[in-house]
C-alpha positions, -999 to 999 in steps of 0.1 A, spaced: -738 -949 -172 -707 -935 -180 -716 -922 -208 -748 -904 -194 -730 -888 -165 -704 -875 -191 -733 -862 -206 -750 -843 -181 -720 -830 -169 -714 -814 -205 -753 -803 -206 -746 -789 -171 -719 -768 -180 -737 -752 -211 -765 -747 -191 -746 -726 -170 -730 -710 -195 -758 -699 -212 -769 -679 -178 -738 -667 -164 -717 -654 -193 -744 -624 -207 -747 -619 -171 -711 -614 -163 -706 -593 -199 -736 -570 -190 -729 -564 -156 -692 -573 -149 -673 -567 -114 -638 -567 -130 -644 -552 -165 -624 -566 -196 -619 -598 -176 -617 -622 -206 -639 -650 -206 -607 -675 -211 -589 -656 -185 -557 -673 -171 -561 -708 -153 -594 -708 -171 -583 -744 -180 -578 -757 -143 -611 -741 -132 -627 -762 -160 -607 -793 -148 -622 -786 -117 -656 -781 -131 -656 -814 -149 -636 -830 -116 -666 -819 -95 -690 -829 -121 -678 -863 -131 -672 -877 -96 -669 -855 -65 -708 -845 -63 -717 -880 -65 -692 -889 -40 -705 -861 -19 -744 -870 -24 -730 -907 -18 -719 -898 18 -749 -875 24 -770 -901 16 -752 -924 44 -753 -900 68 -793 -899 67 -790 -938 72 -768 -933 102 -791 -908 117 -819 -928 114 -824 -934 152 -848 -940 177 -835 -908 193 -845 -885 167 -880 -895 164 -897 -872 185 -876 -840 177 -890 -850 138 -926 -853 146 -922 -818 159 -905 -810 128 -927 -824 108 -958 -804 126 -945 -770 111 -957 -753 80 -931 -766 48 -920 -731 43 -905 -727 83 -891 -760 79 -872 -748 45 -862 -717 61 -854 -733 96 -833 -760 75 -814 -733 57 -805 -713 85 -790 -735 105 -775 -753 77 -753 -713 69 -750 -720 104 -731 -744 103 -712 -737 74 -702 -704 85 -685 -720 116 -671 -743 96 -658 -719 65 -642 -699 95 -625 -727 110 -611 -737 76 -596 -698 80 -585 -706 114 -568 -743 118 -541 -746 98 -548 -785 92 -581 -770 74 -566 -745 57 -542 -771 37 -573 -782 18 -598 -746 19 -565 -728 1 -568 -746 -30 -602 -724 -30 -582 -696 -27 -559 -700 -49 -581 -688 -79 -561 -655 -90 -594 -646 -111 -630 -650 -104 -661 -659 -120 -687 -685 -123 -664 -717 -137 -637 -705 -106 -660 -715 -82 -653 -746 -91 -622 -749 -79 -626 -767 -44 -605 -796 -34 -630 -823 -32 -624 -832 9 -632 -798 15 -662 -793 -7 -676 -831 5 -669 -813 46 -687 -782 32 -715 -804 17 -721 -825 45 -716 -794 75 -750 -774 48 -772 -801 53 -766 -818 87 -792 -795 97 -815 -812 74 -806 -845 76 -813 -844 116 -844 -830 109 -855 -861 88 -859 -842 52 -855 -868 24 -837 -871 -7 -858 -851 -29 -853 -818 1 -820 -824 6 -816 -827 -34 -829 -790 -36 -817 -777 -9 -779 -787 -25 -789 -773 -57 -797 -740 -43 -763 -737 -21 -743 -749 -55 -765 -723 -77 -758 -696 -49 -723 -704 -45 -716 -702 -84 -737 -667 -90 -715 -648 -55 -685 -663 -76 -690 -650 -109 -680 -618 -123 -712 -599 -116 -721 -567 -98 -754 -559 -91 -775 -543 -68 -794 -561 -44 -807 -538 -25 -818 -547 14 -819 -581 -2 -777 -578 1 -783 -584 43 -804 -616 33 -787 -633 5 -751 -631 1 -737 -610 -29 -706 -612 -52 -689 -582 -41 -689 -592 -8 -680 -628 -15 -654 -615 -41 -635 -595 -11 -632 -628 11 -610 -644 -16 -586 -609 -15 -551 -618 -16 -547 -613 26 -530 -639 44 -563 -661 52 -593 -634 49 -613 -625 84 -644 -615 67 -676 -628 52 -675 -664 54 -711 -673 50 -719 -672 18 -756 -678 14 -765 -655 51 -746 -625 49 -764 -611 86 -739 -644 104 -713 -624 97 -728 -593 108 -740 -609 145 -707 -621 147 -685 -593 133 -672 -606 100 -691 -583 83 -672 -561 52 -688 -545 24 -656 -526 4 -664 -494 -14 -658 -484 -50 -644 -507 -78 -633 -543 -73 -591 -532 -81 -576 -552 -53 -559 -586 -62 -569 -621 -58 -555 -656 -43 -529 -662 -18 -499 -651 -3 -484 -683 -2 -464 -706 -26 -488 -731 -45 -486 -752 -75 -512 -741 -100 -519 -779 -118 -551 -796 -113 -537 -830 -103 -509 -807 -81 -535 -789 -61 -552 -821 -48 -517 -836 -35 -506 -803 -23 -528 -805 14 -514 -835 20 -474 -828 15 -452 -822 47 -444 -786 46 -404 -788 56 -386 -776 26 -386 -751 1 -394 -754 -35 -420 -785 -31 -446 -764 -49 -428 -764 -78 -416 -799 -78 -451 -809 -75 -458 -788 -104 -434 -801 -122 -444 -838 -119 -480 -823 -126 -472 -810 -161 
């Protein structure tokens, strides 16, 4: 078993690979962005981190949150559900699942407590389709579970829900990578890189563009910013934080009273 999740992680990665990197070389935000870039190595640690456990953690917990909401109190508000055409429940589902998420992503932006475990996110200093990745795994398993509560109260089984996470994780690597390309009026639909790529500008904790699938949430509630011209502005925070793989998932969870702990916990790291 191991071995075969080891394996599909590794024929995951090449898959991706193979569609992401002409894209990025033909039509690249940040031109002369090398493909090993720096931190290219934690981004992959946190590819292989998510691949190896944390999604399967994540579809563990998804999967006993549709036990838990398997209630007596849901049934009727399911059969009406379940009345619609398939395509308004998908699209229903979907909305209210960027919903969600866009509440959520802006709370992480908001609560300190939240923002702990969102920054390691942030801390990505370069950006393409393997730094998307970099999520600490309480915060992507939060993000996970906030997309598809929607869902899961409308009584959508594993096989939906399956596809419905593939499409949020396919989405959320392509508005990461190092693409620009025109969308068109799609761009008020369907979230694009350029405007994802300004929400991880280094700002102290970024007001703008937080849903990443439904760029018109941001517009209704006025977290709406498409920057002009080139993509020259820098990336990551504004705040000390350890750069290690291992670091950035104990980071959240040290007291912040003294000076110079990011660097001790990148020390022990190394």
């Amino acid at each position: 078993m191991i071995a075969g999740t080891i394996l599909a992680a590794l024929a995951s990665f090449v898959v991706l690979a193979l569609a992401f990197v002409p894209l990025e070389r033909v039509f690249p935000a940040r031109p002369g962005q090398p493909i090993r870039r720096p931190a290219f190595a934690i981004d992959l640690a946190f590819f292989f981190g998510q691949y190896l456990l944390w999604n399967a953690l994540s579809l563990a917990l998804l999967d006993r949150a549709q036990a838990a909401l398997d209630v007596r109190s849901l049934v009727a508000l399911r059969a009406w559900v379940a009345a619609w055409p398939v395509a308004l429940q998908a699209v229903a589902a979907v909305v209210l699942g960027d919903l969600c998420v866009y509440w959520f992503h802006r709370a992480c932006h908001a609560s300190d407590f939240l923002w702990r475990f969102h920054a390691v996110h942030h801390s990505a200093e370069h950006l393409d389709w393997v730094a998307a990745h970099r999520e600490h795994p309480l915060d992507g398993i939060a993000t996970q579970l906030c997309a598809n509560l929607p869902a899961l109260v409308m009584g959508f089984g594993a096989p939906e829900l399956a596809g419905f996470v593939m499409f949020r994780g396919l989405w959320a690597i392509f508005i990461h990578s190092n693409v620009r390309v025109p969308l068109g009026p799609l761009r008020w639909v369907f979230g694009a890189p350029d405007l994802h790529h300004w929400h991880h500008a280094r700002v102290e904790r970024t007001r703008h563009n937080f849903a990443n699938v439904a760029p018109w949430l941001d517009v209704l509630f006025g977290t709406h910013h498409r920057p002009a011209g080139a993509e020259t502005y820098a990336l990551g925070l504004t705040e000390a934080w350890p750069k290690g793989y291992l670091a950035q998932l104990v980071w959240p969870f040290v007291p912040r009273s003294s000076s110079g702990q990011a660097e001790r916990i990148e020390a022990r790291d190394a």
